[in-house]
N, C-alpha and C positions, 0 to 999 in steps of 0.2 A: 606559610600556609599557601597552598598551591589553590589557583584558580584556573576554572573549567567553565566553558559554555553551556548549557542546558540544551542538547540537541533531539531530545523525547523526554518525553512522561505519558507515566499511567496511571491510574489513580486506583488505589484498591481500600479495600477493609480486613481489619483483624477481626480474628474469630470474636473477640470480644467489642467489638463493633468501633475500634480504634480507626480515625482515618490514617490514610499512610500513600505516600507518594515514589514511585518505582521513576528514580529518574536516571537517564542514560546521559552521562558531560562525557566533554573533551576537551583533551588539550594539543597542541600543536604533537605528544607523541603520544597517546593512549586515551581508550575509548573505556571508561566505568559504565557499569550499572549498580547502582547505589538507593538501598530501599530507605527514605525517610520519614520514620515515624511520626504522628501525630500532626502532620500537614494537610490544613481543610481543604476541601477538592476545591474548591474556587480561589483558595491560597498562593502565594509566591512560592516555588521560583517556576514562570512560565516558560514554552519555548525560545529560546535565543537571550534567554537572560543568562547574565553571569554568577557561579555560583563559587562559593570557597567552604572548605570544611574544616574545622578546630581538630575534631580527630576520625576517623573509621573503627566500627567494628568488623573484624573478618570470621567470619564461621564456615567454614569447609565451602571457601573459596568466595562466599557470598559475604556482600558489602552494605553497612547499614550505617547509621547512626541516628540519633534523635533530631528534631525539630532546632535545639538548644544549639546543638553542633555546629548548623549551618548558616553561614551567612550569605545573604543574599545581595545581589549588584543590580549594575546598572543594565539596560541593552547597549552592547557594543558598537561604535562608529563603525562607517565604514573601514576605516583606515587602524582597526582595531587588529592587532594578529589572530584573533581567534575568530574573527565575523565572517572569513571564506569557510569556517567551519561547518557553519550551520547550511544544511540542506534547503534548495531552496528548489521551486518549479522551473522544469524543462521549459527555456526560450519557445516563444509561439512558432518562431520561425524553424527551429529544428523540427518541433510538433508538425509544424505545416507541410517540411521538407518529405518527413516520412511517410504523411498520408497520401503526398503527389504521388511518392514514386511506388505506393502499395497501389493509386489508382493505375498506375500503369499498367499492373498485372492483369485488374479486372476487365471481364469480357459483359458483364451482366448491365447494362446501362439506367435499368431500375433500379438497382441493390448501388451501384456506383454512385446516382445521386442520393441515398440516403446515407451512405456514407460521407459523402462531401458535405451535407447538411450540417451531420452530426458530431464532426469531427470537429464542425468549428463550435456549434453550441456547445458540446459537453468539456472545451480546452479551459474557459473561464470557472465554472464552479469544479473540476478536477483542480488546479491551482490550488483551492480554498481549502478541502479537506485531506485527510490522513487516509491513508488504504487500510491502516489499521491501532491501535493501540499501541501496541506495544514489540509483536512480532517482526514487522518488516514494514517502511515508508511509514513510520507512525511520526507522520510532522504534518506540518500543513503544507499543501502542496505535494504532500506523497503520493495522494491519489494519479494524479497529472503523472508523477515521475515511472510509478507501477507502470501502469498504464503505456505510456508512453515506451517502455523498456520492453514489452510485450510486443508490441507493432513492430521496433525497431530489428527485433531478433526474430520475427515472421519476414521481414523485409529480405536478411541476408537468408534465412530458411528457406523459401519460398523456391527460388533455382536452382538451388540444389537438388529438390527432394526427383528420384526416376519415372515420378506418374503423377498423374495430375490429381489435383485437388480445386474444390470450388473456393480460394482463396478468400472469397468475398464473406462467406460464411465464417472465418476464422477473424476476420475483419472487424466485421459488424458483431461477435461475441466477445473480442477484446475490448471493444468500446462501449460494451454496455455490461461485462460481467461482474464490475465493481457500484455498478453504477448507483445501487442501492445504499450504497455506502453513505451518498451523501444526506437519509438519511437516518443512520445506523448511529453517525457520530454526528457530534459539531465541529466546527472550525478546527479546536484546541483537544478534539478526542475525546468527549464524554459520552457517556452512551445517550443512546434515543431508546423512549421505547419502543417502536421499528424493530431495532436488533432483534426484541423477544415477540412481540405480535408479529415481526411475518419475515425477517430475514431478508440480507442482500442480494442471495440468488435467487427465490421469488421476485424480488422487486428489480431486480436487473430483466429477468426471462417478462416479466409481466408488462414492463416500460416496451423494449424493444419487441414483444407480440404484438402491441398496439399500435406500435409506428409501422409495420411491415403489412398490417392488415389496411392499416388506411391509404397506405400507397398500394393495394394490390396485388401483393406479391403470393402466389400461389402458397396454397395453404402445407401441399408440399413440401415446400421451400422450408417454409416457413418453422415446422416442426423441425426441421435439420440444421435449422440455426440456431432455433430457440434451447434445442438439446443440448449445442456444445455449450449453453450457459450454465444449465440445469449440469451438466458433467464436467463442469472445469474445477472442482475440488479433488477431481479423480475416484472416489470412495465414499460411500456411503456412511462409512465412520468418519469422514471429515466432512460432513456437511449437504453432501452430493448427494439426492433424490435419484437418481438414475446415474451410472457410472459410461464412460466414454464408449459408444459402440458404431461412429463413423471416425475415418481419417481426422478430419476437419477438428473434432472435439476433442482427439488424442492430442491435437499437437496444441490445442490452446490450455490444455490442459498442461502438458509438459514444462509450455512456457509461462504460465504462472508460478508455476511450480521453482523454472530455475530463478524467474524474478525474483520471489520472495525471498528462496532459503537463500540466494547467495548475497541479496544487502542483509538480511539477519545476521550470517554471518561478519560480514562487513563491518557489523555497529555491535557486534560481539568482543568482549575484551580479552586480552590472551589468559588460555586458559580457562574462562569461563565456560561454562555449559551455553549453547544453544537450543533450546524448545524447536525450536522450528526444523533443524537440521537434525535435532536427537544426537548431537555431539558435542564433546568439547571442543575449542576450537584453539586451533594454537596458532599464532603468528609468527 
């Protein structure tokens, strides 16, 4: 009987109002997503516990079994083989490293200290929560990680690109366009009701309007930052109230974009289907 890490869950219901637990393990070579029935959402097995199964069902490629099947463990020591598995939040000091040298770029020295503000407030509760369920960074500390993977790839983007852009605006919508997130979910990824009265990109666009208005920042401005938040789903059928119609908003848009689908991909099993990417994925 092979043993796996719990490295995600999500919690859902059957049609017949069965609870059921979407959980993603690993082991030292292969990444499951394994739906267990009839697991109470407040039930074991949580993130970073150890999990084994008596047997799987497979149905055109998807993996299941009951509640009965599975047994459930300890949390893994340090010195455990599978405990470098589990995902954990980007070092403060990498976080810290990336935001020095994004201020580098900035010429804006208002928009500069709100970012330095915010970079350091928002590193500790990013840390705590999930960027998502089940799609992509659904752990704790994923928020931190998204996040963090977005700045990092504006940092090397950034010199490359032939014309200028107000980088600071890309900045300051990376750091606040999950921000809502914290609270959409809890800690361990259950919904808020948040999620359905008002959504992450209101409450991300609505946080940073307020911070930008109290420090002064031209109302100008301010519409062209608040925008790339309001358009970083790219589409109006993914979420998006208005779709990307500055520089600034295309590319943070972009780079959510490769953030997500390619750790979805990543914590995708071979040959399973990916949602997020609309493909199988083969390793």
């Amino acid at each position: 009987m092979k043993e796996y890490i719990v490295i995600g869950r999500a919690n859902g219901t059957t049609r017949n109002g069965s609870p059921y637990a979407m959980l993603k393990v690993a082991d030292e070579s292969e990444i499951l997503n394994i739906s267990v029935w009839d697991v109470p959402v407040t039930g074991e097995p949580v993130i970073g516990q150890l999990v084994s199964f008596f047997t799987l069902k497979e149905n055109q490629g998807k993996k299941s079994c009951n509640m009965a099947d599975m047994k459930v463990g300890e949390m893994p020591s340090p010195d455990h083989p599978f405990y470098a598995l589990l995902p954990r939040p980007i070092p403060q000091h990498e976080w810290d490293k990336t935001i020095s040298t994004l201020l580098g770029f900035c010429t804006d020295e208002k928009l500069k200290s709100i970012i330095r503000e915010f970079a350091d407030k928002l590193y500790a509760p990013y840390c705590k929560y999930p960027a998502a369920t089940s799609m992509h960074h659904a752990y704790p500390g994923g928020l931190a990680n998204h996040t963090h993977q977005m700045l990092f790839m504006l940092q090397g983007l950034y010199p490359c690109l032939p014309y200028p852009i107000r980088i600071e605006r890309c900045i300051l919508a990376i750091l606040f366009h999950d921000y809502g997130k914290v609270y959409e979910y809890t800690t361990q990824g259950d919904l808020q009701p948040d999620m359905y009265l008002l959504g992450h990109i209101y409450l991300g666009a609505h946080k940073l309007h307020n911070v930008l208005q109290q420090y002064g920042v031209e109302e100008s401005e301010i519409k062209r930052i608040i925008h790339c938040i309001l358009a970083h789903h790219g589409e109006k059928e993914y979420g998006s109230p208005v779709v990307p119609c500055i520089q600034e908003a295309a590319i943070v848009n972009y780079l959510d974009n490769i953030s997500a689908k390619t750790d979805a991909m990543e914590n995708t099993g071979d040959l399973e289907y990916c949602g997020a990417a609309g493909t199988h994925v083969v390793k």
